[in-house]
py3Dmol code that shows the C-alpha trace and the ligand (Angstrom):
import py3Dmol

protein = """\
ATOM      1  CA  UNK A   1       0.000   0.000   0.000  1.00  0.00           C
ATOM      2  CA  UNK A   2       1.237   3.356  -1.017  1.00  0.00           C
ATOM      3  CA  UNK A   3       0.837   5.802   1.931  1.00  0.00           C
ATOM      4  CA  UNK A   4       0.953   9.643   1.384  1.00  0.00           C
ATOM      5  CA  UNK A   5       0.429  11.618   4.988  1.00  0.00           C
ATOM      6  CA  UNK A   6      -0.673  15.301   4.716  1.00  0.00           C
ATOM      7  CA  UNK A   7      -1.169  18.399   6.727  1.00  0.00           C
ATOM      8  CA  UNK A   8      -4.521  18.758   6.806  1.00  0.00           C
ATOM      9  CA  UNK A   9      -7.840  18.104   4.868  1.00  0.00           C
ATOM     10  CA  UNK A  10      -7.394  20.240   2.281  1.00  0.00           C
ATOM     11  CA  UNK A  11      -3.674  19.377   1.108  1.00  0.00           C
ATOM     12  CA  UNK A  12      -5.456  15.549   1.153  1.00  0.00           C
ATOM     13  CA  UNK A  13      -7.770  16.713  -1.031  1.00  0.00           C
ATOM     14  CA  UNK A  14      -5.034  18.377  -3.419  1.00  0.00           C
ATOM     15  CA  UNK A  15      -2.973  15.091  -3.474  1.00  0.00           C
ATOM     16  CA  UNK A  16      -6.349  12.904  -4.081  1.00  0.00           C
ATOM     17  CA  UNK A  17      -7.362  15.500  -7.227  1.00  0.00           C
ATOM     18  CA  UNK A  18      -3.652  14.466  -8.594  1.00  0.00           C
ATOM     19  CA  UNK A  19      -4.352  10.763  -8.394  1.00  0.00           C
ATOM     20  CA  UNK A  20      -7.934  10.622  -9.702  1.00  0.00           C
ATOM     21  CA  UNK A  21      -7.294  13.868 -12.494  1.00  0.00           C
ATOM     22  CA  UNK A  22      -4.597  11.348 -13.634  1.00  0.00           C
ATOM     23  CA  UNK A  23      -6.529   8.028 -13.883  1.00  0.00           C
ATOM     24  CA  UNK A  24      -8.919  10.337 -16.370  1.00  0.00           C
ATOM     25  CA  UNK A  25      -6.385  11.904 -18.215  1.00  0.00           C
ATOM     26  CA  UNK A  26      -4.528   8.532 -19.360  1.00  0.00           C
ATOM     27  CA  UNK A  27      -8.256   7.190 -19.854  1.00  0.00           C
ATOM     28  CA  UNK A  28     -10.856   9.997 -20.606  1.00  0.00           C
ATOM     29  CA  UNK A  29     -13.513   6.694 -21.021  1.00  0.00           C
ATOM     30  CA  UNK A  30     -12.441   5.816 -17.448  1.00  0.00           C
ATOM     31  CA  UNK A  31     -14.940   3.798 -15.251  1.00  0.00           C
ATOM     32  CA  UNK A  32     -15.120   5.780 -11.627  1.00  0.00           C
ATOM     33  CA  UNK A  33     -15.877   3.968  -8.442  1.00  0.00           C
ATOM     34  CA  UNK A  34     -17.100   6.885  -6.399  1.00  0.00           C
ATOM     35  CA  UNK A  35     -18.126   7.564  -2.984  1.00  0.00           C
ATOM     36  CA  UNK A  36     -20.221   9.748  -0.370  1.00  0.00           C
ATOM     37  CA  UNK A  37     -19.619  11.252   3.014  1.00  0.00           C
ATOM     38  CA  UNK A  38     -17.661  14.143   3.912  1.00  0.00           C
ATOM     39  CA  UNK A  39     -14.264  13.340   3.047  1.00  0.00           C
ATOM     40  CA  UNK A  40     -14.422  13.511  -0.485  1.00  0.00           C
ATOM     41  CA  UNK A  41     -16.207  16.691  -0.651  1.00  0.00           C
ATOM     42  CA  UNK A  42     -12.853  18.664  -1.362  1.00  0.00           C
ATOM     43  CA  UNK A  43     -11.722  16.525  -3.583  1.00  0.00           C
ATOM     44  CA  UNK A  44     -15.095  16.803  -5.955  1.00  0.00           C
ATOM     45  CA  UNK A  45     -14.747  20.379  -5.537  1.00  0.00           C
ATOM     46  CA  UNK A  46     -11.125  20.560  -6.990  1.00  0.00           C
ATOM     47  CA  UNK A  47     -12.425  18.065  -9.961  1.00  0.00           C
ATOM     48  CA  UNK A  48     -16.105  20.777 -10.639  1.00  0.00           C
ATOM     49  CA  UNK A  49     -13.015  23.622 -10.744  1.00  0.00           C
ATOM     50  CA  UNK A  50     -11.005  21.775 -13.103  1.00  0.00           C
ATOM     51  CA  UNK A  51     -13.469  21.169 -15.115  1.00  0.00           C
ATOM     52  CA  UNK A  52     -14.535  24.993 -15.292  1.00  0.00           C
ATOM     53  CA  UNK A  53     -11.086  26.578 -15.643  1.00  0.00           C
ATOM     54  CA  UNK A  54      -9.083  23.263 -17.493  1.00  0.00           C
ATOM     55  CA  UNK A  55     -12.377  22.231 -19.392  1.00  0.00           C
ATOM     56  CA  UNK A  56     -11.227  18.610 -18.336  1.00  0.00           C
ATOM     57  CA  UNK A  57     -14.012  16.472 -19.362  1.00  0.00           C
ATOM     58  CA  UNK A  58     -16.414  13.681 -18.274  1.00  0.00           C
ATOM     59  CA  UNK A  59     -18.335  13.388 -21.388  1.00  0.00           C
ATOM     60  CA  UNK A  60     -16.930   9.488 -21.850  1.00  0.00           C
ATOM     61  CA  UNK A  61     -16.573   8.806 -18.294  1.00  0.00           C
ATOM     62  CA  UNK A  62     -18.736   6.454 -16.174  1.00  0.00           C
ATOM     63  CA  UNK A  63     -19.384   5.979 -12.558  1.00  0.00           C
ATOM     64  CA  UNK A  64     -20.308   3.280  -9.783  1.00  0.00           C
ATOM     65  CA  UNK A  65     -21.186   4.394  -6.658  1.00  0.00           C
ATOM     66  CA  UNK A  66     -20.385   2.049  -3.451  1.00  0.00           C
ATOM     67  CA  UNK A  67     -24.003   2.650  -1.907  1.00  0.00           C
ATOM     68  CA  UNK A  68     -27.341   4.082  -1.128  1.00  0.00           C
ATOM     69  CA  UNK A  69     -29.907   4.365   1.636  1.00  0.00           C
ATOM     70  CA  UNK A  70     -32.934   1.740   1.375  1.00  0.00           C
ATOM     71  CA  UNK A  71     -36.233   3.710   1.081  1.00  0.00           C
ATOM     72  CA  UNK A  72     -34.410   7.007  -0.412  1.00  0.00           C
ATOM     73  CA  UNK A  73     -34.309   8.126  -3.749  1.00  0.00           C
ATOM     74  CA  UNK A  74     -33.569  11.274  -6.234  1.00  0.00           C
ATOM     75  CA  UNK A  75     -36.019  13.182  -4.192  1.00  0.00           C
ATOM     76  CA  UNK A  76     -34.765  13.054  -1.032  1.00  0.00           C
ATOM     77  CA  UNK A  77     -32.018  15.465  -0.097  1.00  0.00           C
ATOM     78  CA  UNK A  78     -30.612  12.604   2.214  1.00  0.00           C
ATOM     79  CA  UNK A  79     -29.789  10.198  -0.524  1.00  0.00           C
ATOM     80  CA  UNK A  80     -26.403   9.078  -1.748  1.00  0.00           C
ATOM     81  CA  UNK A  81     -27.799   9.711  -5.379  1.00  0.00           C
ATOM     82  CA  UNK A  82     -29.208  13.187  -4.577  1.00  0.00           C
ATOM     83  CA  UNK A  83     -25.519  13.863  -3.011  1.00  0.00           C
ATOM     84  CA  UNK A  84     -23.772  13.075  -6.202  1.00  0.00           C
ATOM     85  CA  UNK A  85     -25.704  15.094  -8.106  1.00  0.00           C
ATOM     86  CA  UNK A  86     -25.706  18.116  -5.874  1.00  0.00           C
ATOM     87  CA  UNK A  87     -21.607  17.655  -5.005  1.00  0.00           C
ATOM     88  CA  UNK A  88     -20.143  16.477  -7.777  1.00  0.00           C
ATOM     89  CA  UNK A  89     -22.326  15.516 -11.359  1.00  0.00           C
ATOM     90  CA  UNK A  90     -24.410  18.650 -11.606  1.00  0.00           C
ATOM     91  CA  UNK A  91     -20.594  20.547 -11.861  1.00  0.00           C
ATOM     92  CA  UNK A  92     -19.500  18.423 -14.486  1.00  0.00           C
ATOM     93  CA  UNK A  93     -20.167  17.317 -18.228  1.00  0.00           C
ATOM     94  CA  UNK A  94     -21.238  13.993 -16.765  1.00  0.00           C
ATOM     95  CA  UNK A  95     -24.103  12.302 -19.073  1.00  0.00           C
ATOM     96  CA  UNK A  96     -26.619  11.425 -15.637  1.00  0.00           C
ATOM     97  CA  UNK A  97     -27.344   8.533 -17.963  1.00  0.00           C
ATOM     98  CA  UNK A  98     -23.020   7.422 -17.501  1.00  0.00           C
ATOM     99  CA  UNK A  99     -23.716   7.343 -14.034  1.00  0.00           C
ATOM    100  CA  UNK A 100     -24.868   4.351 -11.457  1.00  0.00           C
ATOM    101  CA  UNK A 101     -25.880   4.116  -7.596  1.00  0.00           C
ATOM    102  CA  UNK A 102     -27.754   1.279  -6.559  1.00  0.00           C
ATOM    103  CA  UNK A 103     -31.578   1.812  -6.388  1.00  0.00           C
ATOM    104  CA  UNK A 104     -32.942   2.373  -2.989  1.00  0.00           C
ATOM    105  CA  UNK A 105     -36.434   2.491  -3.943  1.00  0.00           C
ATOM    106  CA  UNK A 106     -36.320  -1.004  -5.895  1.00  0.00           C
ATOM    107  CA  UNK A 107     -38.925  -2.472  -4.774  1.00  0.00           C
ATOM    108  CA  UNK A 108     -37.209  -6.070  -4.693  1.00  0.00           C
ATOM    109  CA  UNK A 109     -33.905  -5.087  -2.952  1.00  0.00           C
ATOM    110  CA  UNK A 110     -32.381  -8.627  -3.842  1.00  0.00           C
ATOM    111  CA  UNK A 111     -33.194  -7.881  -7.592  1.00  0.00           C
ATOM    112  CA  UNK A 112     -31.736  -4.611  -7.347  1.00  0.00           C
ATOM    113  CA  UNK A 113     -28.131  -6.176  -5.723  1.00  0.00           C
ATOM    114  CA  UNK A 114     -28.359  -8.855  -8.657  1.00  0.00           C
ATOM    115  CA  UNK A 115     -28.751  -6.092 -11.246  1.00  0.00           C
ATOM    116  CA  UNK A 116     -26.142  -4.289  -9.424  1.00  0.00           C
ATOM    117  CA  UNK A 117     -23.619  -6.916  -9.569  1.00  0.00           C
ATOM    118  CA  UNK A 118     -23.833  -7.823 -12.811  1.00  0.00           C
ATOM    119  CA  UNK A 119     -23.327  -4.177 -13.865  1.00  0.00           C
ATOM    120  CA  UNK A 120     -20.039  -4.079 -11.656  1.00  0.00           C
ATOM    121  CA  UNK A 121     -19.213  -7.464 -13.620  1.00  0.00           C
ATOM    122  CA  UNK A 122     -18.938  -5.319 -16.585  1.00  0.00           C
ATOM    123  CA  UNK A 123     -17.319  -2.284 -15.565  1.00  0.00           C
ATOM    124  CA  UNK A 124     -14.625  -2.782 -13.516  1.00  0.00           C
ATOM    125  CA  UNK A 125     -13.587   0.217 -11.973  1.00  0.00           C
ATOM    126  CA  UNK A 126     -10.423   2.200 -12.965  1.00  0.00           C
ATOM    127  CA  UNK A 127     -10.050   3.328  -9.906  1.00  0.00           C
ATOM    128  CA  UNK A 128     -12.562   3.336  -6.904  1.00  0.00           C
ATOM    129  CA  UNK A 129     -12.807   6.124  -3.949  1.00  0.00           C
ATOM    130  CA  UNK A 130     -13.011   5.199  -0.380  1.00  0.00           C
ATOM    131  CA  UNK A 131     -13.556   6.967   2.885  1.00  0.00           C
ATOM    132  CA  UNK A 132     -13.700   4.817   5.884  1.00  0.00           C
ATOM    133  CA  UNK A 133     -15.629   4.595   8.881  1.00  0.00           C
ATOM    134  CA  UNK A 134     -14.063   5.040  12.348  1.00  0.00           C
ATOM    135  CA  UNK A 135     -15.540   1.096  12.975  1.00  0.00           C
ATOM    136  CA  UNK A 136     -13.183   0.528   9.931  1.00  0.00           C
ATOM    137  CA  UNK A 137     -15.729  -0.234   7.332  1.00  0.00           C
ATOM    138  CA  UNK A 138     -15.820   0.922   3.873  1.00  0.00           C
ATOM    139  CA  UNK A 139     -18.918   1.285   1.875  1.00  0.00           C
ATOM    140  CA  UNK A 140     -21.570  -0.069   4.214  1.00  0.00           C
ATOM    141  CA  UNK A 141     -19.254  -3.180   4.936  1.00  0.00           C
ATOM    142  CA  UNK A 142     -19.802  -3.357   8.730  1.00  0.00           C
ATOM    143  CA  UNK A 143     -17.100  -5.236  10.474  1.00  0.00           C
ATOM    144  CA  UNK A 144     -17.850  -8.881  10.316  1.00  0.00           C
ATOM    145  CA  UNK A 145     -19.112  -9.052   6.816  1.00  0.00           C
ATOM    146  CA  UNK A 146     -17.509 -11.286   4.686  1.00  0.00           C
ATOM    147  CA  UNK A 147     -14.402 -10.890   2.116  1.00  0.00           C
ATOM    148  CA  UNK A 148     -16.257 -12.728  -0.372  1.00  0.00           C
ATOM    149  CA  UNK A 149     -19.344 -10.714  -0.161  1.00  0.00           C
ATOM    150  CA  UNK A 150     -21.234  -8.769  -3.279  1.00  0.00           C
ATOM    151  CA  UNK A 151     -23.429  -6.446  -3.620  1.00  0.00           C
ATOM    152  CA  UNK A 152     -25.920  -6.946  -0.632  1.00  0.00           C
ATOM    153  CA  UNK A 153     -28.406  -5.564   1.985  1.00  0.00           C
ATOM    154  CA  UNK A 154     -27.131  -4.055   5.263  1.00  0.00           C
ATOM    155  CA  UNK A 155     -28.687  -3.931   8.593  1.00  0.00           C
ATOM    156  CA  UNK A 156     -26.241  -0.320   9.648  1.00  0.00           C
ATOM    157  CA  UNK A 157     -24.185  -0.837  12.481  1.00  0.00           C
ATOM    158  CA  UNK A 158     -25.072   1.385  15.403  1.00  0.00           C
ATOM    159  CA  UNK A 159     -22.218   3.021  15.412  1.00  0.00           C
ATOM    160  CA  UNK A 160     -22.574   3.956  11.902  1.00  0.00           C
ATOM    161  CA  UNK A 161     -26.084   5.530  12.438  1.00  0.00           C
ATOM    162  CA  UNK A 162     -24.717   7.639  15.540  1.00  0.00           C
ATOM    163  CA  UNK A 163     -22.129   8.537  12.782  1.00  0.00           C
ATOM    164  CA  UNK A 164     -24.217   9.484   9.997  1.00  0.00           C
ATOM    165  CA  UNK A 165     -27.196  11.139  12.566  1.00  0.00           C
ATOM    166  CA  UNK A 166     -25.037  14.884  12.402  1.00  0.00           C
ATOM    167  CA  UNK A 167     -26.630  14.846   8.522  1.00  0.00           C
ATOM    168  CA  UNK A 168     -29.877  13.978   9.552  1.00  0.00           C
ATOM    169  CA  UNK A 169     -32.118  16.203  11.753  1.00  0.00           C
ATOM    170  CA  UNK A 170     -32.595  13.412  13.809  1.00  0.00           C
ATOM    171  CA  UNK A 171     -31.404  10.190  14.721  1.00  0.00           C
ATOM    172  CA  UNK A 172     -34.381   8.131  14.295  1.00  0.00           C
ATOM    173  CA  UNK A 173     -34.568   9.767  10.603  1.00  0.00           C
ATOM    174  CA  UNK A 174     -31.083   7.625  10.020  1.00  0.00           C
ATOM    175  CA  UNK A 175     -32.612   4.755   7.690  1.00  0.00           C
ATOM    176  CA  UNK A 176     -31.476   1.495   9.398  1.00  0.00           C
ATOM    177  CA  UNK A 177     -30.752  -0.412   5.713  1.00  0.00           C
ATOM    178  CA  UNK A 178     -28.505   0.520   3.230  1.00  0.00           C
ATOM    179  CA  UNK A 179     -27.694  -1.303  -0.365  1.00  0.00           C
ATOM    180  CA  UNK A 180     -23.940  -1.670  -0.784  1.00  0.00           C
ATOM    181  CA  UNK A 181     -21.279  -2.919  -3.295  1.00  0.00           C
ATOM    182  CA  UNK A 182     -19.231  -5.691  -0.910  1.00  0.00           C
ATOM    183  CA  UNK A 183     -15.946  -6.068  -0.482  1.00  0.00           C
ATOM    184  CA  UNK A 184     -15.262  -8.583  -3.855  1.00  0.00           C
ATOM    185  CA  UNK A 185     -17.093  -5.634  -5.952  1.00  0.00           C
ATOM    186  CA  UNK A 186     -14.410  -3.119  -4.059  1.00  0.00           C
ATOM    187  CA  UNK A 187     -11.350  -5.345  -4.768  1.00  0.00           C
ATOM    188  CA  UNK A 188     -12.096  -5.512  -8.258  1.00  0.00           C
ATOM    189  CA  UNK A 189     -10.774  -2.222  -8.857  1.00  0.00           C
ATOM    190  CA  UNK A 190      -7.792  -1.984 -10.919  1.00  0.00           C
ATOM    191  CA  UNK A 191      -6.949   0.913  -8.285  1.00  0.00           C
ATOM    192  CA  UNK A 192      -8.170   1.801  -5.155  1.00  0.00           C
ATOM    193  CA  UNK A 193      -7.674   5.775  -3.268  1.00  0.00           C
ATOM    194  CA  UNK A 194      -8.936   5.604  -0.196  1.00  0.00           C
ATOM    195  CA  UNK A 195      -9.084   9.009   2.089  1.00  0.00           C
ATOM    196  CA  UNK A 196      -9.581   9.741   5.585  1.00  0.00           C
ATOM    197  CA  UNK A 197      -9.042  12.424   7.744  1.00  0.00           C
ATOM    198  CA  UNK A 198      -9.421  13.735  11.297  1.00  0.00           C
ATOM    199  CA  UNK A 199      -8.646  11.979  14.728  1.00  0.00           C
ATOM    200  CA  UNK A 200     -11.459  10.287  14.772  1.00  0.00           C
ATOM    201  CA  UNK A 201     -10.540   8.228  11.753  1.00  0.00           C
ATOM    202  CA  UNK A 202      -6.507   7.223  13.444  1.00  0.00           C
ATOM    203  CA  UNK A 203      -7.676   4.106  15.292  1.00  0.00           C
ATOM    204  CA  UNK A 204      -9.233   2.829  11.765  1.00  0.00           C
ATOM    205  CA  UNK A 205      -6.770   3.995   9.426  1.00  0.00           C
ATOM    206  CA  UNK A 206      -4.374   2.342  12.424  1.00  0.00           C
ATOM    207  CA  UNK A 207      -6.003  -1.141  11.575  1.00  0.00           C
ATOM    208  CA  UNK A 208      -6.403  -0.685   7.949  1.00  0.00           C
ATOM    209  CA  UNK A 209      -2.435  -0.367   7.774  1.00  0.00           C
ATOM    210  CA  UNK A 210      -1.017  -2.267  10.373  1.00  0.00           C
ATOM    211  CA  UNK A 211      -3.289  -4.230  11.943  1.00  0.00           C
ATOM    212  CA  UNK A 212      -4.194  -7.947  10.849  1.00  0.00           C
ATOM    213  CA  UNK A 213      -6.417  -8.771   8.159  1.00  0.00           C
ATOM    214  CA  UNK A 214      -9.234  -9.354   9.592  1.00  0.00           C
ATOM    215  CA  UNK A 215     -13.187  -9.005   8.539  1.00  0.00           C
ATOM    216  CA  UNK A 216     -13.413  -7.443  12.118  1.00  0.00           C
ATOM    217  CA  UNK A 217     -11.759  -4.371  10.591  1.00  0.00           C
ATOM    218  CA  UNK A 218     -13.606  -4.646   6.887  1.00  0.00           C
ATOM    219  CA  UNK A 219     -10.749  -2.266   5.425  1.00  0.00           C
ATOM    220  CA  UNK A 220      -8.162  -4.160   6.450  1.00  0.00           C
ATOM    221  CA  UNK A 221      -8.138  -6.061   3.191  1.00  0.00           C
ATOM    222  CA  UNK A 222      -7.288  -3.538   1.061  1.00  0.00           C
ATOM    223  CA  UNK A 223      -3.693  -5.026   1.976  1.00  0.00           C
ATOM    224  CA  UNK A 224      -3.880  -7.404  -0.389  1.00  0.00           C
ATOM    225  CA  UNK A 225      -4.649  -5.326  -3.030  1.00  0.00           C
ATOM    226  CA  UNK A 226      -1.802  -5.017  -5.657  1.00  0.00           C
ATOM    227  CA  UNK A 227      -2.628  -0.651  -6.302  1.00  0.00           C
ATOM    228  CA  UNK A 228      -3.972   0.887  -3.437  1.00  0.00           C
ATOM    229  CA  UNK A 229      -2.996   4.360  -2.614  1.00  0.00           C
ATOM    230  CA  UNK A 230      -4.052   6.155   1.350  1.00  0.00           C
ATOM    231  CA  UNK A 231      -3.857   9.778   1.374  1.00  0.00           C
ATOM    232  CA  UNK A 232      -4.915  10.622   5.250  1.00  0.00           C
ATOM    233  CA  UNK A 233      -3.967  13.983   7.130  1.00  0.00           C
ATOM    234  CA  UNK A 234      -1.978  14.067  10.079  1.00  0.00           C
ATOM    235  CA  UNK A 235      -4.487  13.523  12.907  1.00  0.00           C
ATOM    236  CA  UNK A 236      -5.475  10.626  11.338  1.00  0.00           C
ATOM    237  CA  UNK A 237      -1.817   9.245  10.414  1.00  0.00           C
ATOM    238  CA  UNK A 238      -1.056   9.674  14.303  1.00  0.00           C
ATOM    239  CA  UNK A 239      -1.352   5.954  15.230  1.00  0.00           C
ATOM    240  CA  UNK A 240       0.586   4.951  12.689  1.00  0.00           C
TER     241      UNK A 240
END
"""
ligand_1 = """\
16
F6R
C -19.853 6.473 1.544
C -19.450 5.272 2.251
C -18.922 5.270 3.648
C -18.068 6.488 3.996
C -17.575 6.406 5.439
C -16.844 7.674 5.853
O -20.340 6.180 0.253
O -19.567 4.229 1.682
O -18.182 4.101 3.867
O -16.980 6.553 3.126
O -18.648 6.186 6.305
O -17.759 8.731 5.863
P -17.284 10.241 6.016
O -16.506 10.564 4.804
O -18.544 11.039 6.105
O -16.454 10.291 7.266
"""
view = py3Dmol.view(width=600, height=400)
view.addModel(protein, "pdb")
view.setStyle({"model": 0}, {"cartoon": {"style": "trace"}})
view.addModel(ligand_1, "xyz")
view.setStyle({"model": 1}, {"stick": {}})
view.zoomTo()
view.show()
């Protein structure tokens, strides 16, 4: 694993630009793994202003998001699909028809992983985005789900809806299912970038690195991937 440490959030977000503006400038028909949460928001800010001042452009580009809410959709301003349109599509020359989230309204949620998964099967990801939880799970792969696991339904963690509650207005709002790409859909990737900042991330970022691998701390095996690049700030580097 390639590790970069930064100062802070925003020189992680100017390293992560470099890696991902490269990945679409060797392959302008790139396939993007991409994800939600706070910690890429500076990094899809840098990519909206290249786009405006460098006319860089999406036009070819696809995208797979890691996962969405069950029971949200396009509507709601709390869904992982409303979040990438708002942060990150809207600002560029992104076809919405190039771009893919899993379906939280389906109304068979098995159907909708099976449809999911065989899209992944055909789009492997040039390189796919990470954050990671401070329970050490990325996507909505709680610790304790399998290695081997696709695309599946996900009873949240507890710790992950006290996490996630500081978007909502309040806690009980926090939808208690998610749909999520699993772990085997993640290592696919060709490459992986995976972020993280703040202390609240070290422990995590701790086990992801150094720690065993382990399906206690889901992260963890991104070690055995062969291209996998962390870019984490300081406070959250200060374990390791
Ligand atoms: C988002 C996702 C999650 C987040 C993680 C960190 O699509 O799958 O795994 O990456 O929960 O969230 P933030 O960035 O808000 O700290």
């Amino acid at each position: 694993m390639k590790i970069i440490i930064t100062k802070d959030y925003e020189t992680m977000s100017d390293e992560a630009f470099r890696v991902m503006a490269d990945v679409v400038k060797q392959n302008p028909a790139a396939v993007l793994g991409l994800a939600t949460g706070t910690t890429p928001l500076g990094l899809y800010a840098r990519m909206a202003k290249d786009h405006r001042e460098n006319g860089t452009s999406y036009r070819n580009v696809h995208t797979v998001n890691l996962d969405e809410y069950a029971g949200l959709g396009a509507e709601s301003d709390q869904s992982y699909v409303w979040f990438m349109r708002e942060n990150l599509f809207r600002h560029l020359d992104l076809p919405l028809g190039n771009t893919n989230l899993p379906n939280g309204k389906a109304e068979d949620l098995l159907a909708e992983c099976a449809r999911y998964n065989a899209l992944l099967s055909e789009m492997q990801q040039d390189i796919q985005l990470l954050g990671i939880g401070s329970n050490g799970h990325i996507a909505f792969n709680e610790p304790g789900t399998p290695f081997g696991a696709e695309t599946h339904v996900v009873e949240l963690a507890e710790s992950t809806i006290r996490d996630n509650a500081r978007l909502f207005a309040r806690e009980e709002d926090v939808p208690r299912r998610a749909l999520s790409m699993g772990l085997k859909n993640i290592m696919h990737a060709k490459k992986i970038l995976i972020l993280a900042n703040g202390a609240n991330k070290a422990k995590a970022v701790c086990g992801l690195v150094k720690g065993p691998v382990t399906e206690q701390l889901p992260a963890s095996v991104l070690q055995l991937h062969p291209d996998c690049v962390l870019i984490c700030d300081e406070a959250a580097a200060s374990l390791l």
